[in-house]
N, CA, C and O atoms as a CHARMM CRD file, in Angstrom:
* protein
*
  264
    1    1 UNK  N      4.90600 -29.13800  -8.03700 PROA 1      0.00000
    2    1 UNK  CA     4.45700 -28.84700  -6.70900 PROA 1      0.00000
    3    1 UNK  C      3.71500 -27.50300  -6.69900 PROA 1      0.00000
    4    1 UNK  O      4.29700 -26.53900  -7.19600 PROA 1      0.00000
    5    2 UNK  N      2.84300 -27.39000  -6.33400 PROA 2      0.00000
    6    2 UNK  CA     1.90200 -26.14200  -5.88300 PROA 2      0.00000
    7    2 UNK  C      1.91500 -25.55500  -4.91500 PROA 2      0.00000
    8    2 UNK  O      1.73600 -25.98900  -3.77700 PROA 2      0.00000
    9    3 UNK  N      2.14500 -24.40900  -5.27800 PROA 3      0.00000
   10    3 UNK  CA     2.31500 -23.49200  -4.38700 PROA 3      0.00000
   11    3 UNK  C      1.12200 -23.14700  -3.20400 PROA 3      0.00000
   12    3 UNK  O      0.24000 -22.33400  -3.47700 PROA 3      0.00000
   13    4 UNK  N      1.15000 -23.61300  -2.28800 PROA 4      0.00000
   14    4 UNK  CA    -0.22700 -23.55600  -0.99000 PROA 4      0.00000
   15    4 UNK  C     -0.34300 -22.15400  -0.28100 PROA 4      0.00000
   16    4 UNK  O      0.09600 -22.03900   0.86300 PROA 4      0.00000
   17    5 UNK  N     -1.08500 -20.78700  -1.10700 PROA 5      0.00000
   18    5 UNK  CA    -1.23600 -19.74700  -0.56500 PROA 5      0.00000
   19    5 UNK  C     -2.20500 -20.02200   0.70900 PROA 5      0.00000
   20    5 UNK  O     -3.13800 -20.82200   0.77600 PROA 5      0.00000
   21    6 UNK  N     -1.61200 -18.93700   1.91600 PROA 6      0.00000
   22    6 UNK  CA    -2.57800 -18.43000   3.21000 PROA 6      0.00000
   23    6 UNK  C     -3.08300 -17.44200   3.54800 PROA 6      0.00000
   24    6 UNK  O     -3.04500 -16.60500   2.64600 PROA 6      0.00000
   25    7 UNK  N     -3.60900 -17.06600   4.53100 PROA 7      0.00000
   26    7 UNK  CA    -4.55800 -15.95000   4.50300 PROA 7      0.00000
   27    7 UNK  C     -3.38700 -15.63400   4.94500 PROA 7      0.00000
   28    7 UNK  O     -2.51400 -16.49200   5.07300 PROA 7      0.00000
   29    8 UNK  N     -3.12100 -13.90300   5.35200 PROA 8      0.00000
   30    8 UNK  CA    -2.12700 -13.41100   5.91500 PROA 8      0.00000
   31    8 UNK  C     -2.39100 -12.87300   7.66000 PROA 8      0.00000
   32    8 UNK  O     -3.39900 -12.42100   8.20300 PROA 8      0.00000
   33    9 UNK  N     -1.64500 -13.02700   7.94800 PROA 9      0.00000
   34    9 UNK  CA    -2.07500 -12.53500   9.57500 PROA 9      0.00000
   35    9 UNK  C     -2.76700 -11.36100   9.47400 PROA 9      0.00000
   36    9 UNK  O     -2.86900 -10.73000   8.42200 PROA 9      0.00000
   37   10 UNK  N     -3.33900 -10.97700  10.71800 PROA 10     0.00000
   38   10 UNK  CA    -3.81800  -9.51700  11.25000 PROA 10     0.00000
   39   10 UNK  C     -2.73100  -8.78500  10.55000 PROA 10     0.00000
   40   10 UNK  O     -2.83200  -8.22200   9.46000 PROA 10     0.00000
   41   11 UNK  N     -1.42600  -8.88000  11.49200 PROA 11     0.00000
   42   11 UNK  CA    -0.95000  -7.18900  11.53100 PROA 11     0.00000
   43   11 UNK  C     -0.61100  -7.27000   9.80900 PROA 11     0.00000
   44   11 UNK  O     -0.58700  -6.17100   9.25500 PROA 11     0.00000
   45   12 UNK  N     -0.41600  -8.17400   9.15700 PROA 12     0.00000
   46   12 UNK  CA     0.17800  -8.03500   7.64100 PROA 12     0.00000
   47   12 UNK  C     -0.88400  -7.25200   6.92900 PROA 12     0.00000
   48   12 UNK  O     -0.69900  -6.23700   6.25600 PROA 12     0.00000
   49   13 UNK  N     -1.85200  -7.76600   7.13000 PROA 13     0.00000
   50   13 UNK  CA    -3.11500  -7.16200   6.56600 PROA 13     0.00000
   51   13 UNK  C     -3.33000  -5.99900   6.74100 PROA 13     0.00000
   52   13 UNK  O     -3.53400  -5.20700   5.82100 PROA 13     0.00000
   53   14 UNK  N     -3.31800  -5.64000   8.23100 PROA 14     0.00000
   54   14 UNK  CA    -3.64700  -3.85100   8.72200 PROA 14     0.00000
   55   14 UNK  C     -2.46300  -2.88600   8.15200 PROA 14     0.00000
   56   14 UNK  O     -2.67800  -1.68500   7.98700 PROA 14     0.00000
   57   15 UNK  N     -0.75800  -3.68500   7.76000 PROA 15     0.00000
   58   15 UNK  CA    -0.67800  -2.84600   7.53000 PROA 15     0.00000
   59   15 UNK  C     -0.85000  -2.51400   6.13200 PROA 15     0.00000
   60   15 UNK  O     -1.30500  -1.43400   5.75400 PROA 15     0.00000
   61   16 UNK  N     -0.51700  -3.36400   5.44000 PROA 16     0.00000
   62   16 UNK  CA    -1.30200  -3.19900   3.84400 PROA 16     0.00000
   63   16 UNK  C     -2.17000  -2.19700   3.78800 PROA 16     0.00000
   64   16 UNK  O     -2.05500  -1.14900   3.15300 PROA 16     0.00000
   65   17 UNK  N     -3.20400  -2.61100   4.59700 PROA 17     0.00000
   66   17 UNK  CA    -4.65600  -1.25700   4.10500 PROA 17     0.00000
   67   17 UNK  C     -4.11800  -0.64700   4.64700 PROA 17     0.00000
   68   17 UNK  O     -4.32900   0.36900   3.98500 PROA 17     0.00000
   69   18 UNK  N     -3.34400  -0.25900   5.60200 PROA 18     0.00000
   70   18 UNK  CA    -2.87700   1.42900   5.95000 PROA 18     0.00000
   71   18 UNK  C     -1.56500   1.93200   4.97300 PROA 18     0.00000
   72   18 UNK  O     -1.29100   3.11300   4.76200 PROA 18     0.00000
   73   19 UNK  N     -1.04200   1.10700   4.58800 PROA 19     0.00000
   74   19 UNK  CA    -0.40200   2.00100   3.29600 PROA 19     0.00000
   75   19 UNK  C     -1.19500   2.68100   2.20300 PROA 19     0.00000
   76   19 UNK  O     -1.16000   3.80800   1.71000 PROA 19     0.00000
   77   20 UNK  N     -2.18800   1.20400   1.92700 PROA 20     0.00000
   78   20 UNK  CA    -3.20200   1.76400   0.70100 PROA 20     0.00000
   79   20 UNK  C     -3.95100   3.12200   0.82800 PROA 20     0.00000
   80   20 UNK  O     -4.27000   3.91800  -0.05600 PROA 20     0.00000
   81   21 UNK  N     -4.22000   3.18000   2.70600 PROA 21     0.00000
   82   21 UNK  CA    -5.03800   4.62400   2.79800 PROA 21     0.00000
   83   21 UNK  C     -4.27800   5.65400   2.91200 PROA 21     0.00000
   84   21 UNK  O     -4.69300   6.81300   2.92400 PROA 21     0.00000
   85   22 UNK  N     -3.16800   5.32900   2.99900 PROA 22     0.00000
   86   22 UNK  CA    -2.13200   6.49100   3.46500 PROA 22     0.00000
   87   22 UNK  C     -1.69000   7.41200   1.65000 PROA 22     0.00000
   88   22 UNK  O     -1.50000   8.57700   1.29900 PROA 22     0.00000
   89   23 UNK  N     -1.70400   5.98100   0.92500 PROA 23     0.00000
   90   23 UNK  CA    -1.77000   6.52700  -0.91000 PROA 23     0.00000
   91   23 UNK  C     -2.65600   7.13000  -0.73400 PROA 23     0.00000
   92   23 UNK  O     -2.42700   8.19600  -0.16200 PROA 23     0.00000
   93   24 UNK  N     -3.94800   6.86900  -1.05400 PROA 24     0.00000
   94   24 UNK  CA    -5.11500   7.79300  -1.12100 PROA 24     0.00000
   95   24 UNK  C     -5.21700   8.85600  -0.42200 PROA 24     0.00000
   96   24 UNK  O     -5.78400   9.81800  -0.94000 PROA 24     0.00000
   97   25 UNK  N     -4.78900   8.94500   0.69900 PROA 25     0.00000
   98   25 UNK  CA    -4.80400   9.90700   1.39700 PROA 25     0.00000
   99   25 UNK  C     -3.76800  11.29200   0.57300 PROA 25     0.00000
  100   25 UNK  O     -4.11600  12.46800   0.47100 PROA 25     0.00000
  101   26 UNK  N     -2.79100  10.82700   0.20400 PROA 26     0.00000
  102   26 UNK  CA    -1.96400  11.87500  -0.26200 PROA 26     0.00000
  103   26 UNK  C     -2.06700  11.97300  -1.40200 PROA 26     0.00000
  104   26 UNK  O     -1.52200  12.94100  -1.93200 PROA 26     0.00000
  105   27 UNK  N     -2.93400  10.84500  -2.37100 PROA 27     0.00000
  106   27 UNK  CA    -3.16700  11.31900  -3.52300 PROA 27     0.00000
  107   27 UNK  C     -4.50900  12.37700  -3.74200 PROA 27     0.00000
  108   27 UNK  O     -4.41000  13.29600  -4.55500 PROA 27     0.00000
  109   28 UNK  N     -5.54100  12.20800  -3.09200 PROA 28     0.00000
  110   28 UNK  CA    -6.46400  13.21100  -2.62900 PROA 28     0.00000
  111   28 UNK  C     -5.63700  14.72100  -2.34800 PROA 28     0.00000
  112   28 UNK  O     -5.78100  15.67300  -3.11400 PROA 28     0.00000
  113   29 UNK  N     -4.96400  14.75700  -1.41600 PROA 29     0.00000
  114   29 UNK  CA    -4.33800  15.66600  -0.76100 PROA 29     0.00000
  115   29 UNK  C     -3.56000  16.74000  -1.96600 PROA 29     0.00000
  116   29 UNK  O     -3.60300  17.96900  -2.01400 PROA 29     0.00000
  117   30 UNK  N     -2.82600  15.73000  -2.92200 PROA 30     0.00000
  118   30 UNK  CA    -2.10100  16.24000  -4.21300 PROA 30     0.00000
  119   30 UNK  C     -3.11100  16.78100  -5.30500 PROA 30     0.00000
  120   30 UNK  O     -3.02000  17.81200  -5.97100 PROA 30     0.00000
  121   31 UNK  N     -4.06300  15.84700  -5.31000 PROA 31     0.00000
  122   31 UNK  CA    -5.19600  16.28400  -6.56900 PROA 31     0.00000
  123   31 UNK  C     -6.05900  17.84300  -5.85800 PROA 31     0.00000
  124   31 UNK  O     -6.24600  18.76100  -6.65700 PROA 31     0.00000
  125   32 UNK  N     -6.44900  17.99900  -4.63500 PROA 32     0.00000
  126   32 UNK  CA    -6.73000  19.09500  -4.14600 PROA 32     0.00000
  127   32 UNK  C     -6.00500  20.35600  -3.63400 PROA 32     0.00000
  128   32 UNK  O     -6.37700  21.18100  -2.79900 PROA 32     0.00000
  129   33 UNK  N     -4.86200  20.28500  -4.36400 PROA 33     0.00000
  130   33 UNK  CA    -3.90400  21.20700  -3.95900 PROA 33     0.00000
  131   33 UNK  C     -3.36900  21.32300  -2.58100 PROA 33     0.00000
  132   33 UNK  O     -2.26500  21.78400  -2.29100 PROA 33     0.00000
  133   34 UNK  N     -4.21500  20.88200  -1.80000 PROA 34     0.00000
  134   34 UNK  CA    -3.58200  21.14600  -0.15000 PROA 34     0.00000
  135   34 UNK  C     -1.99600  21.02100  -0.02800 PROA 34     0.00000
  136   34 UNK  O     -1.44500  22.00500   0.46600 PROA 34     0.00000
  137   35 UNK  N     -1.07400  19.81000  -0.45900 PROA 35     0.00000
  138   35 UNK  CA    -0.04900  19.91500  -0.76500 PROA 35     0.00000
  139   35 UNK  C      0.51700  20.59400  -2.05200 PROA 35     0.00000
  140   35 UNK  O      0.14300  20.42200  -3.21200 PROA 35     0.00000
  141   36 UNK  N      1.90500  21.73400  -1.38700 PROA 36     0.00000
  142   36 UNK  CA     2.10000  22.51300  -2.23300 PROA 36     0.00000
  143   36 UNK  C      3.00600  21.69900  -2.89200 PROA 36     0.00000
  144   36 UNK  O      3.61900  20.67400  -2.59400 PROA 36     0.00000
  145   37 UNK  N      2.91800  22.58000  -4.08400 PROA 37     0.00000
  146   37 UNK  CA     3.36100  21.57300  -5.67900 PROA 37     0.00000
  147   37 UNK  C      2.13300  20.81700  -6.60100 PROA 37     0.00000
  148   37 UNK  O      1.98800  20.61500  -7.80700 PROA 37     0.00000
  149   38 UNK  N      1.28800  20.49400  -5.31500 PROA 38     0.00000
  150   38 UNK  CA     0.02100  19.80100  -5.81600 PROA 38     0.00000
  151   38 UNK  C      0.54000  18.45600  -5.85900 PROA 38     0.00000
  152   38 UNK  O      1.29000  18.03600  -4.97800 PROA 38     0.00000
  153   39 UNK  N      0.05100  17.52700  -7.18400 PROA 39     0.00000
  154   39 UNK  CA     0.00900  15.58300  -7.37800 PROA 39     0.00000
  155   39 UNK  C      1.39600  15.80600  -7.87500 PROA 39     0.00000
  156   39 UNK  O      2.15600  14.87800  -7.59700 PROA 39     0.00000
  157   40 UNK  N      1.99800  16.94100  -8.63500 PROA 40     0.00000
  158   40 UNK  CA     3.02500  16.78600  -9.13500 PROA 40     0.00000
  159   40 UNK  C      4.39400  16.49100  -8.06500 PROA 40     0.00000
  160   40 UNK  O      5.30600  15.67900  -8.21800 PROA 40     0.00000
  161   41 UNK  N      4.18900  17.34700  -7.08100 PROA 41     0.00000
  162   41 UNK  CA     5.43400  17.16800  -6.15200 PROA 41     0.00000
  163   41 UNK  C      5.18500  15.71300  -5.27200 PROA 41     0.00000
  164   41 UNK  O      6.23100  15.13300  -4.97700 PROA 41     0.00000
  165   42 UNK  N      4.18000  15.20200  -4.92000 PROA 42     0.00000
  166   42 UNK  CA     3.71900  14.13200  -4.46900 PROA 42     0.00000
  167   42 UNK  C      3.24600  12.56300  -5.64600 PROA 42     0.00000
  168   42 UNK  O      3.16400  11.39700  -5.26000 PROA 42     0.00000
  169   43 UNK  N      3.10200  12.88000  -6.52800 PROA 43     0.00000
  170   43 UNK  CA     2.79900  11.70600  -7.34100 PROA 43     0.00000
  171   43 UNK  C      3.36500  10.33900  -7.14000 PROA 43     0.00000
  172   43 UNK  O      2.59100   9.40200  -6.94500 PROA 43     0.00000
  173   44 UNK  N      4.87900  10.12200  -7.17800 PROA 44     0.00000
  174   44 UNK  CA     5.64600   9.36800  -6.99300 PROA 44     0.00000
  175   44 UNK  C      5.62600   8.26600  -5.81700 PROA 44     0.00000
  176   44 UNK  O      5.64900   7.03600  -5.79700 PROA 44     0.00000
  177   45 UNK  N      5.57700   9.17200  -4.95400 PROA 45     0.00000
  178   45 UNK  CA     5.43800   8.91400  -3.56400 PROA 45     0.00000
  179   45 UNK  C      3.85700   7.69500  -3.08400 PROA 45     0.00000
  180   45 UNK  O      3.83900   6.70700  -2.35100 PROA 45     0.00000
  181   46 UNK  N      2.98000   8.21500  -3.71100 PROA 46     0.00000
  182   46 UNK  CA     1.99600   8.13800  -3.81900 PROA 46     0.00000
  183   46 UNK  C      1.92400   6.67200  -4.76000 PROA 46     0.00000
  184   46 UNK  O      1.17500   5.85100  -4.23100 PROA 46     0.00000
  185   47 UNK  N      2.45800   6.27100  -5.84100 PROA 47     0.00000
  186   47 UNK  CA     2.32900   5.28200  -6.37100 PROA 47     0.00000
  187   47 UNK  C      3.36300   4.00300  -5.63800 PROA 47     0.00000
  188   47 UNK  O      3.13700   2.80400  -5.47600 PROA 47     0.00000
  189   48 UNK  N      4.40300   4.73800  -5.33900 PROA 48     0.00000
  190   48 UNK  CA     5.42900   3.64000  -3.88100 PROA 48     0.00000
  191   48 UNK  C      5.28100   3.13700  -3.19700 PROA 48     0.00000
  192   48 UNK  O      5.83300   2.08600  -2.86900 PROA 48     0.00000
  193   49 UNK  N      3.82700   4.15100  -2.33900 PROA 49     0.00000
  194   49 UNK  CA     3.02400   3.57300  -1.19700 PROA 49     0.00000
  195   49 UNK  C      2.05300   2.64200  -1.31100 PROA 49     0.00000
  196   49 UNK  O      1.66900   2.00600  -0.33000 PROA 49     0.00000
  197   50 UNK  N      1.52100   2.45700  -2.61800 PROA 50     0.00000
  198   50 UNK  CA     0.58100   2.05000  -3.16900 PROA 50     0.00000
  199   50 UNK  C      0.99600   0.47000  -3.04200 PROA 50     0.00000
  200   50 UNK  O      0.53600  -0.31600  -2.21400 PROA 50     0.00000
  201   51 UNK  N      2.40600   0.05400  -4.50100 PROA 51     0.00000
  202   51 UNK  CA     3.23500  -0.54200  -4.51300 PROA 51     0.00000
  203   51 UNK  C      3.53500  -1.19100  -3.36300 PROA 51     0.00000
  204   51 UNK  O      3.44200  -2.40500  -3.17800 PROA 51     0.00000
  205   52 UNK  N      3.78700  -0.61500  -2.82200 PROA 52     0.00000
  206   52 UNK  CA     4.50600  -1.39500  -1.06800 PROA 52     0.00000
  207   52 UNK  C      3.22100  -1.96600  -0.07800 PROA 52     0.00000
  208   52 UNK  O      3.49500  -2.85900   0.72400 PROA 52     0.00000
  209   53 UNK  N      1.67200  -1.38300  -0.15200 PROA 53     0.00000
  210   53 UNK  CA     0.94300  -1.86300   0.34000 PROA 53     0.00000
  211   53 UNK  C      0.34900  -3.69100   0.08700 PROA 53     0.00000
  212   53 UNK  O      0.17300  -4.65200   0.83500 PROA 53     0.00000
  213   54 UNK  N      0.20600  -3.43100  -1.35800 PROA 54     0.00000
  214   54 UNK  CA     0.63800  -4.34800  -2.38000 PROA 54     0.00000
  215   54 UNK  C      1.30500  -5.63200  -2.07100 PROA 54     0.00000
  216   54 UNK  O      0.77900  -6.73200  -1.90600 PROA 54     0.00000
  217   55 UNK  N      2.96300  -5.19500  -2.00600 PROA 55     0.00000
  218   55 UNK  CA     4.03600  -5.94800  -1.87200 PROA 55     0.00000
  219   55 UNK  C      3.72300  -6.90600  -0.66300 PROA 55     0.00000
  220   55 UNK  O      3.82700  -8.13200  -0.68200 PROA 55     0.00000
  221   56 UNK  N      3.33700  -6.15400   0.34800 PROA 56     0.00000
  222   56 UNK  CA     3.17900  -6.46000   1.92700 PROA 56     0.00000
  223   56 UNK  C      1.93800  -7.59400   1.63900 PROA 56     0.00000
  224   56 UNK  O      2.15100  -8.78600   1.86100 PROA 56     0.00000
  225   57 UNK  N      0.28200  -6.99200   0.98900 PROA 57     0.00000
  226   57 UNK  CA    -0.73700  -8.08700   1.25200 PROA 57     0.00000
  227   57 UNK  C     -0.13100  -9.08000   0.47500 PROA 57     0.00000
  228   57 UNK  O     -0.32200 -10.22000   0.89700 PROA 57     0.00000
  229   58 UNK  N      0.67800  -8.95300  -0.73800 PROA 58     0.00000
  230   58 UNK  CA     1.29500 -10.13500  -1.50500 PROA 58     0.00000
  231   58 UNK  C      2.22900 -11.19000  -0.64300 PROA 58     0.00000
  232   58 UNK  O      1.93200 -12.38500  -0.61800 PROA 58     0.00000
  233   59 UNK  N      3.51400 -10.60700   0.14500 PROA 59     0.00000
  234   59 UNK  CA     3.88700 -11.29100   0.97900 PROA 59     0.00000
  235   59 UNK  C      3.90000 -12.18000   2.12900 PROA 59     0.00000
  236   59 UNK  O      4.63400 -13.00700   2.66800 PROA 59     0.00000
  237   60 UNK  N      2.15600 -11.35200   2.33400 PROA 60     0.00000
  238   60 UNK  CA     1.48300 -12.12800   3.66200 PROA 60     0.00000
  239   60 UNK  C      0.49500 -13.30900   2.98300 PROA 60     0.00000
  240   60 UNK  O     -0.09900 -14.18500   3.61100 PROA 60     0.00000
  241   61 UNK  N      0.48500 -13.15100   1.91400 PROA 61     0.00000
  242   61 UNK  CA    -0.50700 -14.41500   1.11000 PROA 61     0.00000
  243   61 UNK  C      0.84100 -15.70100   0.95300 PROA 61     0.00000
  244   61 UNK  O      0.98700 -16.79700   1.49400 PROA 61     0.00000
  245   62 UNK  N      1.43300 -15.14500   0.23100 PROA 62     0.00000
  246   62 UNK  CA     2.24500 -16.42500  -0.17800 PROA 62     0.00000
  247   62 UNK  C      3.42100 -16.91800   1.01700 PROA 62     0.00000
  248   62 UNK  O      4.26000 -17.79500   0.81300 PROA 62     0.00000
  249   63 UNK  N      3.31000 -16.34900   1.95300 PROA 63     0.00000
  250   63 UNK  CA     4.80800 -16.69600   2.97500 PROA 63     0.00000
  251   63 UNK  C      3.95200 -17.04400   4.13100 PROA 63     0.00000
  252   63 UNK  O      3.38800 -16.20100   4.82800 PROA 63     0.00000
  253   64 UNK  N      3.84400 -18.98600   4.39100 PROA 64     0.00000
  254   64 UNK  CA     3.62400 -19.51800   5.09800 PROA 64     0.00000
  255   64 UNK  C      3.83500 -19.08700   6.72800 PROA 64     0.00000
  256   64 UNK  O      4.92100 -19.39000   7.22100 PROA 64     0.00000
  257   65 UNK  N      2.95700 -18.47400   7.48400 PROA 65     0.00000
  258   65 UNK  CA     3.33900 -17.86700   8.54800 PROA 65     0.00000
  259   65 UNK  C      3.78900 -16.93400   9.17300 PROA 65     0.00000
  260   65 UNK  O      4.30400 -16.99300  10.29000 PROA 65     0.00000
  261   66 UNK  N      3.57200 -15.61700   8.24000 PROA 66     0.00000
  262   66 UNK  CA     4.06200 -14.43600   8.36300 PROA 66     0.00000
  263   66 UNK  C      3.19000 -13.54200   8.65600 PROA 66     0.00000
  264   66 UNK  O      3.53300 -12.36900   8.80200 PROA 66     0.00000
């Protein structure tokens, strides 16, 4: 049986790209020093958000109606 991926709703989608910009946003932020510590105190964080943006457009593809 095959698995029948869907597009994902609006809000699944918006929020996906707003995690993804919210990574970039703080990975910018880390690589330019603005945050103190710099990428080092923020790095982590930054790849989680990434991850989870991810997780979310992944979940809204494969979960019929979400």
């Amino acid at each position: 049986m095959a698995v029948q991926l869907t597009p994902p709703k609006k809000n699944v989608f918006y929020l996906s790209v707003l995690l993804a910009l919210a990574a970039i946003l703080l990975y910018l932020l880390g690589m330019f020093g603005v945050v103190e510590g710099g990428f080092q105190a923020i790095g982590h964080y930054v790849f989680w958000l990434a991850v989870l943006g991810w997780v979310a457009l992944a979940a809204g593809v494969a979960m019929k109606g979400v």
